[in-house]
N, C-alpha and C positions, 0 to 999 in steps of 0.2 A: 523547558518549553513553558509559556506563560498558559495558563486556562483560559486566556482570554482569545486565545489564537485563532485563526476561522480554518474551518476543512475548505481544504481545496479541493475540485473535482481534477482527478489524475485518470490516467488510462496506463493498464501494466502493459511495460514492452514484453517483458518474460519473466517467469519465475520456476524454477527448478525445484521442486517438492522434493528429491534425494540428497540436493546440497539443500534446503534449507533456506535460499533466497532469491531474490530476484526485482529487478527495478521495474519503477514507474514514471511517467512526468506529463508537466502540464501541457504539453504541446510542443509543437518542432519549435525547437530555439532554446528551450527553455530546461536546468538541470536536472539530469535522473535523480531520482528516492528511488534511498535502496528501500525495500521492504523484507522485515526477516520474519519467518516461522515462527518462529517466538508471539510475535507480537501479532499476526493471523489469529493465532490461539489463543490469546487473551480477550479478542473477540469475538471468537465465537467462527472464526472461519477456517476451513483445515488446506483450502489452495483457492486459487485464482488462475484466472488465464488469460494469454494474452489478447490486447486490445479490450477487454475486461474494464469496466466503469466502477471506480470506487473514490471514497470521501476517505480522504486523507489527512489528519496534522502530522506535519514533521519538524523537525529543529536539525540545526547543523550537527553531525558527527562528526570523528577521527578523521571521515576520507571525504565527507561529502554530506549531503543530505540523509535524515534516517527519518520513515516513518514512527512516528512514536503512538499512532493511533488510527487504525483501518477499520471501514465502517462498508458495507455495498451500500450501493445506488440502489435505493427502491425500486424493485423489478430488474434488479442488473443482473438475475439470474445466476448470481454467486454461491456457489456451492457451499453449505452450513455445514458444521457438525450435526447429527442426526444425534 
């Protein structure tokens, strides 16, 4: 993934906090991002939920698209790590 890449504003369809993942996308028509746990926790966020407003970069994966960098929506009401 290039640093130059722009966040996209995505909305989560679902995310499973016991498995560990769960997708997002920019709108009807358009491919899921997966989003994984891992990378919630790298900034600073411990879950999400659906229909949930977040700033995204992803690059292609193995199966599909992968978040590589998840950020909230200012007042998106995204649950932190405390």
């Amino acid at each position: 993934m290039s640093e130059d890449s722009l966040c996209c504003s995505v909305k989560v369809k679902w995310f499973n906090r016991l498995r560990g993942f769960g997708f997002a996308n920019e709108g009807e028509g358009k491919p899921d991002i997966f989003l994984h746990m891992e990378v919630l926790r790298r900034y600073g966020l411990t879950e999400v939920r659906p229909e949930q407003e977040l700033l995204v970069r992803f690059c292609p994966g193995p199966k599909g698209l992968m978040a590589a960098e998840i950020r909230p929506v200012e007042g998106g009401g995204v649950p932190v790590s405390h």
